[in-house]
FIGU-827856 format. One record per atom (N, C-alpha, C): residue number from 1; y, z, x. Coordinates in steps of 0.05 Angstrom, whole numbers, plus 5000, padded with zeros to 4 digits. Atoms other than C-alpha are relative to their C-alpha. Example, Ala and Ser with C-alpha at 12.3 -4.5 7.8 and 13.67 -1.06 7.14 Angstrom:
REM FIGU-827856
1|4976|5000|5018;
1|4910|5156|5246;
1|5024|5000|5018;
2|4976|4999|4984;
2|4979|5143|5273;
2|5022|5014|4985;
//
This chain:
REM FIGU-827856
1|5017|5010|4979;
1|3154|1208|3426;
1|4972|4997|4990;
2|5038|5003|5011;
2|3081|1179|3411;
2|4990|4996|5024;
3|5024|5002|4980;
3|3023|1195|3454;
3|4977|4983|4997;
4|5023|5011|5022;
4|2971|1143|3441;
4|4970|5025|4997;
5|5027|4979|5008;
5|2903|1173|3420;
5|4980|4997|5015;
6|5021|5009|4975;
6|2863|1147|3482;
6|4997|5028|5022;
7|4998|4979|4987;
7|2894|1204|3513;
7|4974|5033|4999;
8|5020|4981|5017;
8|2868|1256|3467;
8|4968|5002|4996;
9|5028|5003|5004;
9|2802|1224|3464;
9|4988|5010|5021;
10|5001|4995|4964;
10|2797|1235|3543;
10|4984|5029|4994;
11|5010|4963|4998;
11|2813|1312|3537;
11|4973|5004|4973;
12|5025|4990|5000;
12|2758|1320|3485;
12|4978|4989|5006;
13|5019|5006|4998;
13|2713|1285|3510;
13|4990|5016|5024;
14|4998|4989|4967;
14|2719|1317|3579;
14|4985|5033|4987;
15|5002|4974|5008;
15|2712|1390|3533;
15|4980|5006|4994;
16|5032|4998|5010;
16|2649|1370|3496;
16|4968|5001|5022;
17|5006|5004|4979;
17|2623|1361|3574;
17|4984|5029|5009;
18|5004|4972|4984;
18|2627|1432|3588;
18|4984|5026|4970;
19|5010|4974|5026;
19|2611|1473|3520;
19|5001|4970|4972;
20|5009|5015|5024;
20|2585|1439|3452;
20|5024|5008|4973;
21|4978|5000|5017;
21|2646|1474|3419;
21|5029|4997|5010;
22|4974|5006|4985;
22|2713|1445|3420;
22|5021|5009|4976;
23|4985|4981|5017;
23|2773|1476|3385;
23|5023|4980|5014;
24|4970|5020|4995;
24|2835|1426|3361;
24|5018|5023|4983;
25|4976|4981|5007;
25|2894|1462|3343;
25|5024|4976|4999;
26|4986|5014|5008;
26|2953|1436|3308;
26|5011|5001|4980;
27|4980|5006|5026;
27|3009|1421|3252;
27|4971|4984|4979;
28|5021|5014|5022;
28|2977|1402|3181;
28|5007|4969|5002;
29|4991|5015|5009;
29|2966|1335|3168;
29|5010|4980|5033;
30|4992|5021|4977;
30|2969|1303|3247;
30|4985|4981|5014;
31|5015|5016|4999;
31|2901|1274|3248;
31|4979|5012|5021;
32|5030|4977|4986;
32|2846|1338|3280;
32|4977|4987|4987;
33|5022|5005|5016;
33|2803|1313|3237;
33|4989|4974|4998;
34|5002|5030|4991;
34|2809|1236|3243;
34|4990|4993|5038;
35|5008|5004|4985;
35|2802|1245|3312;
35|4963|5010|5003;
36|5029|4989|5002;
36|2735|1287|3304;
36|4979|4977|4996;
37|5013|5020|5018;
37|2709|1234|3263;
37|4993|4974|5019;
38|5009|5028|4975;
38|2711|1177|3321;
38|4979|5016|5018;
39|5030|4983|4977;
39|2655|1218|3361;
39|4979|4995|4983;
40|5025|5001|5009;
40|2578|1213|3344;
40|4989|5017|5002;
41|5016|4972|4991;
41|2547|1275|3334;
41|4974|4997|4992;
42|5027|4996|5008;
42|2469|1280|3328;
42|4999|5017|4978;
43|5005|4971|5021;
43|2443|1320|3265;
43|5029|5002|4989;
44|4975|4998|5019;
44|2496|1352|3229;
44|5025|5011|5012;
45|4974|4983|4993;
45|2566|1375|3241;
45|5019|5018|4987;
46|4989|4966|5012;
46|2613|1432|3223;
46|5031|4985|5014;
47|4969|5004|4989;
47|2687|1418|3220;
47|5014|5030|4989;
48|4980|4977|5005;
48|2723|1481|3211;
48|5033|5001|5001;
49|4970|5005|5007;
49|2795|1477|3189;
49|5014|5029|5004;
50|4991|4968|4999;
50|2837|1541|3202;
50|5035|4994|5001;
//
């Protein structure tokens, strides 16, 4: 089953709304980090991988 990524974009965008940190969770390798990357952050950013 594929979810498109419009979805996903929604919920964090909705997350970054309420607190400046948002926390993706997930299998290696499913695209946490690709999505991060479509957002515009001011100044610098911090991706933390775990």
């Amino acid at each position: 089953m594929f979810i498109k990524r419009g979805i996903y974009l929604d919920q964090i965008e909705s997350g970054f709304k309420f607190n400046p940190i948002v926390i993706l969770t997930g299998a290696r390798q499913v695209g946490k980090t690709s999505l991060m990357n479509l957002f515009e952050f001011p100044g610098k950013k911090l991706f933390m991988l775990l």
